[in-house]
C-alpha positions in Angstrom: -25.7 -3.6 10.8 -23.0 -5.8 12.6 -24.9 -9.4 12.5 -22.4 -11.1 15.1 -18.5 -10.7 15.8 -16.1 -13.7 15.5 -13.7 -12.6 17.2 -12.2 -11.5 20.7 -9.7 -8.9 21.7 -5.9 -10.9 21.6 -7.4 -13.5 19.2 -4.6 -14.6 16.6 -6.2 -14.2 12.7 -5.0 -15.4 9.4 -5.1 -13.3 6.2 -8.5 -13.9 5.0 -10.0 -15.0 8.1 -13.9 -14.0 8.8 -13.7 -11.0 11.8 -17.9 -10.6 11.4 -20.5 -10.5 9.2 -22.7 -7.4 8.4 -26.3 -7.4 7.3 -28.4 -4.8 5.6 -31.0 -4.8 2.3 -28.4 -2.8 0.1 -26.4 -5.8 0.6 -29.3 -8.1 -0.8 -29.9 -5.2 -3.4 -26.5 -5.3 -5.0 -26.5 -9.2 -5.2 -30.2 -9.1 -6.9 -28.8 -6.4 -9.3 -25.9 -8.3 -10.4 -28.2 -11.6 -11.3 -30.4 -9.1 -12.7 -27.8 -7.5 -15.1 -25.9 -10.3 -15.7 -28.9 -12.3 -17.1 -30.0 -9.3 -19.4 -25.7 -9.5 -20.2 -26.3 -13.4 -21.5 -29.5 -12.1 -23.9 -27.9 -9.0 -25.0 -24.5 -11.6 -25.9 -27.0 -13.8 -28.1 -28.5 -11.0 -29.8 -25.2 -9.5 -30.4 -23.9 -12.5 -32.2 -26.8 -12.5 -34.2 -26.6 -8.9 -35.1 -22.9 -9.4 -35.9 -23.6 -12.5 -38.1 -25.9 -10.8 -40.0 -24.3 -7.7 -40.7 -21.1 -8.9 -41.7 -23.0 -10.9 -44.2 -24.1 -7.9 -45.2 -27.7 -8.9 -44.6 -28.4 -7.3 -41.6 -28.7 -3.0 -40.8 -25.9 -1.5 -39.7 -27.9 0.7 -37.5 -29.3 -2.0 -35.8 -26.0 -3.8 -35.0 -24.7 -0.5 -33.7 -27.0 0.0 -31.1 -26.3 -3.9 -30.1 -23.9 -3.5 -30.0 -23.9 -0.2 -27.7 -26.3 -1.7 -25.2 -24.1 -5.1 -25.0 -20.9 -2.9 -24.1 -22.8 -0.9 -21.5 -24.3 -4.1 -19.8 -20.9 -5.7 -19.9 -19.8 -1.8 -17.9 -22.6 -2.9 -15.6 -21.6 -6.7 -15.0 -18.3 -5.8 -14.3 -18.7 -3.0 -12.0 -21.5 -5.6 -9.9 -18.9 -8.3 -9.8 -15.7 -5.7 -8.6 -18.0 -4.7 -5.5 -18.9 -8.6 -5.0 -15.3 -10.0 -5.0 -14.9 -7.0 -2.7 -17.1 -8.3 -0.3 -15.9 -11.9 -0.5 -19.1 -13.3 -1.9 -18.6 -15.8 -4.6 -20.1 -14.7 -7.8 -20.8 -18.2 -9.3 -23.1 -19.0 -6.0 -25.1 -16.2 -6.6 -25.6 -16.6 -10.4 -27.1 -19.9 -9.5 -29.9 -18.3 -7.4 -28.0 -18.0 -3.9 -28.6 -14.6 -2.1 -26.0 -14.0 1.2 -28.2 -12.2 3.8 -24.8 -11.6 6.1 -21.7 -10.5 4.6 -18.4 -11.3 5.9 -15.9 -9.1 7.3 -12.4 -10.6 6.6 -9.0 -10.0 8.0 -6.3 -8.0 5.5 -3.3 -9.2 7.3 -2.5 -11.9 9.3 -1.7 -11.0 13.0 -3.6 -10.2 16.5 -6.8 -8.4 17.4 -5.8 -5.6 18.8 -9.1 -4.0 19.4 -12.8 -4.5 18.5 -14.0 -1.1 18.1 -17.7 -2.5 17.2 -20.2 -4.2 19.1 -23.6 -6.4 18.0 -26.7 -4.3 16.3 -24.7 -1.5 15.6 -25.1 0.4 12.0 -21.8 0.5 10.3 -21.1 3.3 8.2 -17.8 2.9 5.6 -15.5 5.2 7.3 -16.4 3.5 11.1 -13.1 1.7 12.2 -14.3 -1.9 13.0 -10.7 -3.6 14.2 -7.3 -2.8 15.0 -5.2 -5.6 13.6 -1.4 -6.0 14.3 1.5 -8.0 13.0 4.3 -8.0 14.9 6.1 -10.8 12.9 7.6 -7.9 10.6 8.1 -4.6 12.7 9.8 -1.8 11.1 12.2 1.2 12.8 11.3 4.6 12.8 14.8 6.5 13.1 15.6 10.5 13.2 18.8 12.0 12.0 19.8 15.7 12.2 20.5 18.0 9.7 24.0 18.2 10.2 24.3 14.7 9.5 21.9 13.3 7.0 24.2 13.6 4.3 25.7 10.8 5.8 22.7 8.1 5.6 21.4 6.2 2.8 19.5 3.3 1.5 21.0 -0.5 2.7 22.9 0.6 5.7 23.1 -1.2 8.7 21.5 0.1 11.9 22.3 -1.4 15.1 19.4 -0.8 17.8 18.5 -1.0 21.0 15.2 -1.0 23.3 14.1 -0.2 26.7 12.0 -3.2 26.7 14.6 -5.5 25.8 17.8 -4.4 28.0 21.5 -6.0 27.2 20.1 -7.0 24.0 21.4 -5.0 20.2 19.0 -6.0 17.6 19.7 -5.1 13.7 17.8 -3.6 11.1 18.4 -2.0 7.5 17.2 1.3 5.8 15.0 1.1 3.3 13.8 4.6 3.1 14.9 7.8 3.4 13.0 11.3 4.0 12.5 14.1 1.8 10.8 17.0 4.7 12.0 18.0 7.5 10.6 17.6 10.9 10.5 20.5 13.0 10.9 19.9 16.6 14.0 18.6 16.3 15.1 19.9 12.7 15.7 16.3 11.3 15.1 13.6 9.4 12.7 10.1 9.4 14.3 6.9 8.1 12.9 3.9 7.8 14.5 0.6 8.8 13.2 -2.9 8.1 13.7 -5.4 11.3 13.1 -9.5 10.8 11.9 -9.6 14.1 12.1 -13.3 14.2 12.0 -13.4 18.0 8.9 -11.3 18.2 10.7 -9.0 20.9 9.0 -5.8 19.6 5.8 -3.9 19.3 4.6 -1.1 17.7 5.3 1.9 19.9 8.2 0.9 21.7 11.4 3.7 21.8 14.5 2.4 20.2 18.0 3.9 19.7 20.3 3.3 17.1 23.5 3.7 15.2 23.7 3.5 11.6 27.1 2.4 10.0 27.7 4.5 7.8 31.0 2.9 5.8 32.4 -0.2 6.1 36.7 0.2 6.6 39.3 -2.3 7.5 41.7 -1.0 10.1 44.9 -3.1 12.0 44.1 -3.5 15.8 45.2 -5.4 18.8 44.4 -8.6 19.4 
């Protein structure tokens, strides 16, 4: 269940930042397991040394040590499996070793960039697939080109592509490829390439139309002054 939402629609967010913290006792459950498991992990450890001191003194049974040692190695598969979901959830494992149990569980930004949209609102049950926030960068936009058939042969990886946009009229903005398609579209028969922008200016969204022309060879001709 969404406990309370930190942030607004056009809010600016850092990587890492807290967007809003969810509760529900599966939350608790998975913390209480993990103290659980790693405890019986720290008894299983000692009794493992012991086991292992006495058997390779030859003292010991070798039976015994082998189921020791089987138990330690699937606790350890238990420890580490608790602690991967933890970290995933941004709680800190060494708090809750010492005793600390996080009722609300944060929500944190992947990227830095803008809120978009909050597609989630206070009380409500969140499943895993439920879209929470649309977050967007615009500090590093990439270019979506198509080229026809008839010409792809001509395109490659590192050209230069000069573009322009509706948005932004009078201005030619540059970009380079970085990836090249392998399918076809359909309607039209052509080609997607992908250009990387340093869109330094922040002059362009995601969804805006651009056109462009790729250069496809660099040659040194005389000309008139």
């Amino acid at each position: 269940d969404v406990k309370s939402i930190e942030v607004i629609e056009g809010d600016k967010v850092s990587k890492g930042q807290t967007l809003a913290y969810l509760s529900h006792p599966n939350l608790i459950r998975i913390q209480t397991d993990y103290v659980s498991n790693y405890n019986q992990l720290e008894f299983l450890r000692l009794e493992y040394d012991r086991q292992k001191k006495l058997h390779d003194e030859n003292v010991g049974s070798a039976r015994e040590f082998q189921r020791t040692e089987a138990d330690y190695k699937s606790k350890q598969g238990l420890v580490k499996g608790d602690e991967a979901q933890l970290r995933m959830m941004g709680l800190n494992l060494t708090s809750i070793r010492s005793g600390k149990i996080y009722e609300n569980v944060p929500i944190k930004s992947p990227i830095s960039g803008h809120i978009r949209t909050v597609d989630i609102k206070i009380g409500q049950y969140v499943r895993p697939e439920t879209e929470m926030f649309e977050i967007v960068n615009i500090s590093h936009v990439h270019a979506d080109l198509m080229v026809f058939e008839k010409d792809m042969h001509k395109v490659k990886k590192g050209q230069k592509v000069r573009f322009t946009t509706l948005s932004v009229p009078g201005k030619e903005l540059e970009a380079e490829i970085y990836s090249v398609g392998k399918a076809f579209e359909q309607n039209p028969k052509a080609i997607h390439l992908h250009a990387e922008i340093e869109n330094k200016e922040g002059l362009l969204i995601p969804g805006m139309f651009v056109k462009g022309k790729i250069a496809i060879e660099d040659i040194k001709v005389l000309s008139l002054p």
